[in-house]
C-alpha positions as CSV (number, residue, x, y, z in Angstrom):
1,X,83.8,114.3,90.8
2,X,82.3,110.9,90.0
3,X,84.6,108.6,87.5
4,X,84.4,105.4,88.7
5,X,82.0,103.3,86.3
6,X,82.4,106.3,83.8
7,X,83.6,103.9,80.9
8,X,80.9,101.4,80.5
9,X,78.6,104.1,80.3
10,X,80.0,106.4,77.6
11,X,79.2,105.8,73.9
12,X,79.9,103.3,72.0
13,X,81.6,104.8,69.5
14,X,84.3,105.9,72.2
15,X,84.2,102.7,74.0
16,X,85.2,101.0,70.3
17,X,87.8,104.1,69.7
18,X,88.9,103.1,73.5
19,X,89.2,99.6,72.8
20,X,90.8,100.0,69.2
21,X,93.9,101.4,71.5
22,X,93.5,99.2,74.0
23,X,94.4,96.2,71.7
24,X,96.9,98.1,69.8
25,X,98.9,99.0,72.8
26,X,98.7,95.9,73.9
27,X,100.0,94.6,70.2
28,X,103.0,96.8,70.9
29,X,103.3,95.6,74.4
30,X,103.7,91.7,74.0
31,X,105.6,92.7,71.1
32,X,108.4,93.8,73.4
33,X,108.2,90.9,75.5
34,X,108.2,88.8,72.1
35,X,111.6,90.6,71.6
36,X,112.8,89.5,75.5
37,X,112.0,86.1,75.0
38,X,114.0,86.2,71.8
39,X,117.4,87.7,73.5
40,X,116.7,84.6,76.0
41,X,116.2,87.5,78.8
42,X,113.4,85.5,80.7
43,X,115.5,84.0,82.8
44,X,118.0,85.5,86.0
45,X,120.7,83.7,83.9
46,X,119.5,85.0,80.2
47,X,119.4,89.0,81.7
48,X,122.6,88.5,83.2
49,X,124.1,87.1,79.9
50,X,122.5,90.3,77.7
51,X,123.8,92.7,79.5
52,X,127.4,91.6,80.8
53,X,128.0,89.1,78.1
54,X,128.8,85.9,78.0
55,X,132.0,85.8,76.4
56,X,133.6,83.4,79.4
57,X,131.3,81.0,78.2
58,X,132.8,79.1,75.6
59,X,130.3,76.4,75.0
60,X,127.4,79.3,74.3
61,X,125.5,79.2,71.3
62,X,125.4,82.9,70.4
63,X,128.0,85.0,72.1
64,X,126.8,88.3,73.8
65,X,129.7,91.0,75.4
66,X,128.7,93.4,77.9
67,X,126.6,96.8,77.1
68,X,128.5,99.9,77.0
69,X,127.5,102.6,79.3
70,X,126.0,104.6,76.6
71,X,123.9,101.6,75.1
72,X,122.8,101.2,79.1
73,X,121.3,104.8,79.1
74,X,119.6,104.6,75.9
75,X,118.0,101.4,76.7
76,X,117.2,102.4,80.3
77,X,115.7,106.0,79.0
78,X,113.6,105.3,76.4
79,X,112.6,102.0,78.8
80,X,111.9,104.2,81.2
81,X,109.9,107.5,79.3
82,X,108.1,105.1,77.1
83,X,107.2,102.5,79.5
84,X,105.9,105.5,81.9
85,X,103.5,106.5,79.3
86,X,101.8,103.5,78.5
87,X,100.8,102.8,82.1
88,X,99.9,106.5,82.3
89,X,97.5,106.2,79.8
90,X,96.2,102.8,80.8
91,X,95.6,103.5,84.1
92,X,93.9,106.9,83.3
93,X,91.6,104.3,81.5
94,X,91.5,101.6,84.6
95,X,90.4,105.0,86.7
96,X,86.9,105.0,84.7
97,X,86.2,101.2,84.9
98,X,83.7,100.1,87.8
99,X,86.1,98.2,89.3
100,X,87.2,98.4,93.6
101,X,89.0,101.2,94.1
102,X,91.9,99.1,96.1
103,X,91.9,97.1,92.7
104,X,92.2,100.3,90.5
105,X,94.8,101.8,92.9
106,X,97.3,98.8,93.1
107,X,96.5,98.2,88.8
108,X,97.8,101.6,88.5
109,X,100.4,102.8,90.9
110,X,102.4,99.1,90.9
111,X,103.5,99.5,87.6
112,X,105.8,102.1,87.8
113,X,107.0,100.3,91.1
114,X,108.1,98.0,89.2
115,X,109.3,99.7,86.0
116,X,111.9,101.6,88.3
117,X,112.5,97.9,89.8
118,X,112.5,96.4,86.3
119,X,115.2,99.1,84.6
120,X,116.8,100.1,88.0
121,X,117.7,96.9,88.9
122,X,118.7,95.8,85.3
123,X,121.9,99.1,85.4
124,X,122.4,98.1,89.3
125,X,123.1,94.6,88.4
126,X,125.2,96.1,85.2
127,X,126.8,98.1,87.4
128,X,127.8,95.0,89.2
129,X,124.8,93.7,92.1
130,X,124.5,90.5,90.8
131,X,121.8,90.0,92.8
132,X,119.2,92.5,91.0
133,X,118.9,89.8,88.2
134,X,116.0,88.3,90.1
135,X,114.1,91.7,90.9
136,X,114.4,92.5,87.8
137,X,113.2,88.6,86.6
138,X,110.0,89.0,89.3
139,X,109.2,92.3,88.7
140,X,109.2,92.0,85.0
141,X,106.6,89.4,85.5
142,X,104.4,91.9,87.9
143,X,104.7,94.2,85.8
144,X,103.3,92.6,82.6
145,X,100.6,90.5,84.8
146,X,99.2,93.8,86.1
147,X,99.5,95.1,82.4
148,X,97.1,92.2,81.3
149,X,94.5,92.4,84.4
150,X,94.3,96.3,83.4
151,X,94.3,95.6,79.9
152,X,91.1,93.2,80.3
153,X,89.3,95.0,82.8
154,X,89.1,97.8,80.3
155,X,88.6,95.8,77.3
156,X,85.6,94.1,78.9
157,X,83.8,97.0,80.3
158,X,84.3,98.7,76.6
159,X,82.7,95.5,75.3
160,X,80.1,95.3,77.9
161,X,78.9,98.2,78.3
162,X,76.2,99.6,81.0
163,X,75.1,95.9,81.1
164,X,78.5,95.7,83.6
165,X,78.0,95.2,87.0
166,X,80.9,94.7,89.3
């Protein structure tokens, strides 16, 4: 079976219906990174602080005390399931772009690399491997840079159309 260059080629009306949740997804997406920068979580420092507190610190602004282990689970889980999805159904869309294969295998298959890195590392480093605050830091990043490289390529090729050529 044939998929690759599948999506600039179907209709518009489901290219427009494909790109409609393309840019809602993506609504939701920066959304939760909106909420990220917010907890001050950008940093190796800021993820440390919200999730083991801060409560030594007593010249911080806004204190923060350590997660509980069922607040740990919740966030990892629904992280975790949710996350999963999204990149599920992105990359089922990245799969029908005209796009190199190599491209569309590493735009697909890195981001659950790195959501295990991303949500793994942030209860290993809960748990007490200081350390995993910069995996979680870098593949954070990863993760949302091959978000918005997937998120274009498919957004473009819906716009474009069979005009397209890679």
């Amino acid at each position: 079976m044939n998929y690759d260059g599948v999506l600039p080629n179907l209709p518009k009306e489901l290219r427009l219906f494909i790109a409609v949740f393309v840019v809602v997804l993506s609504v939701g997406y920066f959304t939760g990174l909106l909420f990220v920068q917010e907890t001050e979580a950008t940093t190796p420092l800021g993820v440390e602080e919200n999730y083991l507190g801060n409560e030594d610190d007593l010249e911080a602004e806004v204190m923060k005390f350590k997660k509980g282990n069922r607040e740990m689970l919740t966030v990892i889980h629904t992280h975790i399931l949710s996350m999963s999805l999204i990149f599920f159904l992105l990359g089922g869309l990245v799969w029908i772009t005209k796009a190199p294969k190599k491209l569309k295998l590493f735009l697909t298959l890195e981001p659950f690399l790195s959501i295990i890195l991303t949500f793994g590392g942030i209860y290993l480093m809960w748990s007490g491997i200081g350390w995993f605050k910069y995996i979680v830091v870098f593949s954070g990043i990863l993760m949302t840079m091959t978000y918005s490289t997937a998120a274009i390529l498919v957004l473009v090729q819906c716009y474009s159309g069979k005009k397209y050529v890679v």
